[in-house]
N, C-alpha and C positions, 0 to 999 in steps of 0.2 A: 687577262681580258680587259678589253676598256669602258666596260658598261653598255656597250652596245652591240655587242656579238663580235669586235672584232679583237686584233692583237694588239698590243703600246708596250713601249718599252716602261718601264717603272722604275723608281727613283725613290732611294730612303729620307722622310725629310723627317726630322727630329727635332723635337720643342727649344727655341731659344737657339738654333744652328742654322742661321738661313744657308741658300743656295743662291747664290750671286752668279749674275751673268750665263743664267740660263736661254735657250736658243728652243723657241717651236717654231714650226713652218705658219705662215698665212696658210688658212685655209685647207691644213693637212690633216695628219693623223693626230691625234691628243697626245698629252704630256699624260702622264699618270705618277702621282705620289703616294707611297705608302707612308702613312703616319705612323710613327713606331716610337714606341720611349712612355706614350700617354698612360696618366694617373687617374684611375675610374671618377674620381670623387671633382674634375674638374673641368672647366670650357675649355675653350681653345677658337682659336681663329685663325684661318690660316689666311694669307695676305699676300696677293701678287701686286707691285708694283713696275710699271715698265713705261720708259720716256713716251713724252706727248711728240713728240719728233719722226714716230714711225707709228702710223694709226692702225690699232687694231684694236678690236672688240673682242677681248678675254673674259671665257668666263669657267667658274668653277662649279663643279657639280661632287658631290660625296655619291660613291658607285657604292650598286647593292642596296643602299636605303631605300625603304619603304615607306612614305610616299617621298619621292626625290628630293633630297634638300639642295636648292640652289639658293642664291641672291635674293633679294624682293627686286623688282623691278623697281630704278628709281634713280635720282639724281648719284652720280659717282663724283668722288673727288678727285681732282689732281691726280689721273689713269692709275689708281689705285682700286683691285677689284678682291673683296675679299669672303671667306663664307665661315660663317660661325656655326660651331659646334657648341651645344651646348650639355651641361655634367651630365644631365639626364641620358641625351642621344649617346654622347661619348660613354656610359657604363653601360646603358644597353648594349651598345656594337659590341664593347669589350667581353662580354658573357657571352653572346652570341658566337663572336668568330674565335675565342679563345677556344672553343672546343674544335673547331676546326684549323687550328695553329695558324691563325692569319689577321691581317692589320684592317683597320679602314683605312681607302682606297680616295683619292679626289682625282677625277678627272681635271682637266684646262685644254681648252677648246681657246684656241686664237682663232679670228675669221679677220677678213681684211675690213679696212672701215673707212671710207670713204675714198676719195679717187688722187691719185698721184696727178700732180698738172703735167708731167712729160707721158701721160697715158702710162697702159700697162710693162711696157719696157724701163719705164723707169724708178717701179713702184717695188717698195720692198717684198722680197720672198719669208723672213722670217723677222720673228720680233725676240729682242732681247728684254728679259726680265729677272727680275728676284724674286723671292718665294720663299716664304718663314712660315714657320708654325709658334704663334706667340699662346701661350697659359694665357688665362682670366683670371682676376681675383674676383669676379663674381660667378656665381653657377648659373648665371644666362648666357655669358662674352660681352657682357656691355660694353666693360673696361679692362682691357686689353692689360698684363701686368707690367710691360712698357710703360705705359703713360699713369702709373701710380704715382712716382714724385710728382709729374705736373696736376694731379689730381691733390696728394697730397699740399702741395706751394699753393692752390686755389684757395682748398679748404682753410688752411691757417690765413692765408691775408683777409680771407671773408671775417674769421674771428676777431682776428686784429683789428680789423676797421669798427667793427662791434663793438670792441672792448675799448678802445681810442676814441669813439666818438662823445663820449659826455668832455671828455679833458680836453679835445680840441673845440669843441660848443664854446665850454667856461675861458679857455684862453681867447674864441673869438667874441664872445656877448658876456661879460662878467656880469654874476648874476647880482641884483639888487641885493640880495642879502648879505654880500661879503660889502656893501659900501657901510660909512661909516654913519651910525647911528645919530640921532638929535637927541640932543640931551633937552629933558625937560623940565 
């Protein structure tokens, strides 16, 4: 079912495995993915991206939650639309549906977005996307465990700069006391 009394086809998507080059209609029936593979004790985000070349307004929703977890409404990047799971939600589902031998569920709802200049005959029927389920290394999804080395390479040149700034001070303003004394 697709969370809304009706039928969708479903699709296994598993942590760290995207699916590339996936196809929903404008304006049709939802995509459904079952998340399968998931570690109680951990977030997760799952992450569609699809070209800015064919407009459409995607969005994700996790089917069955109580009270519905979608997006917050708010600025998107670069047609990147994604919904975070966090360790807490992720271990309740997982006690919850393990007794009933079943996965959490994310809907994707495409709708069309804004207008074709050759009107409707010229306007896309479906949008191509990718769709991953990426781990967090935090138990909210802040930071996605992708973007850990670039996280990691921040943190160390913050220290670096830290640790390097008295030596490159004295190499640029030598301080008074290394000059040479008066003797008296």
């Amino acid at each position: 079912a697709d969370g809304r009394g009706g039928r969708a086809a479903c699709a296994e998507l598993r942590p760290r495995a995207p699916l590339l080059r996936e196809t929903a209609r404008l304006d049709g029936a939802p995509r459904l993915y079952a998340l399968a593979g998931l570690a109680p004790n951990t977030a997760y985000e799952v992450r569609v991206s699809y070209p800015a070349t064919n407009p459409a307004d995607i969005t994700l929703e996790l089917v069955g939650s109580d009270p519905p977890q979608r997006r917050a409404k708010g600025r998107r990047m670069l047609n990147v639309e994604k919904l975070v799971l966090s360790s807490r939600r992720v271990g309740e589902s997982i006690l919850r549906l393990n007794s009933k031998n079943s996965n959490l569920v994310v809907r994707l709802d495409a709708k069309t977005y804004g207008r074709h200049r050759d009107g409707k005959q010229g306007a896309f029927d479906e949008v191509v996307y990718d769709v991953v389920l990426e781990p967090a290394i935090d138990p909210f999804g802040a930071l996605p465990l992708q973007a850990a080395p670039v996280a990691l390479a921040a943190v160390s040149c913050c220290a670096l700069a830290f640790w390097m700034e008295p030596i490159i001070r004295e190499l640029i303003w030598p301080s008074k006391a290394r000059s040479p004394s008066k003797a008296s």
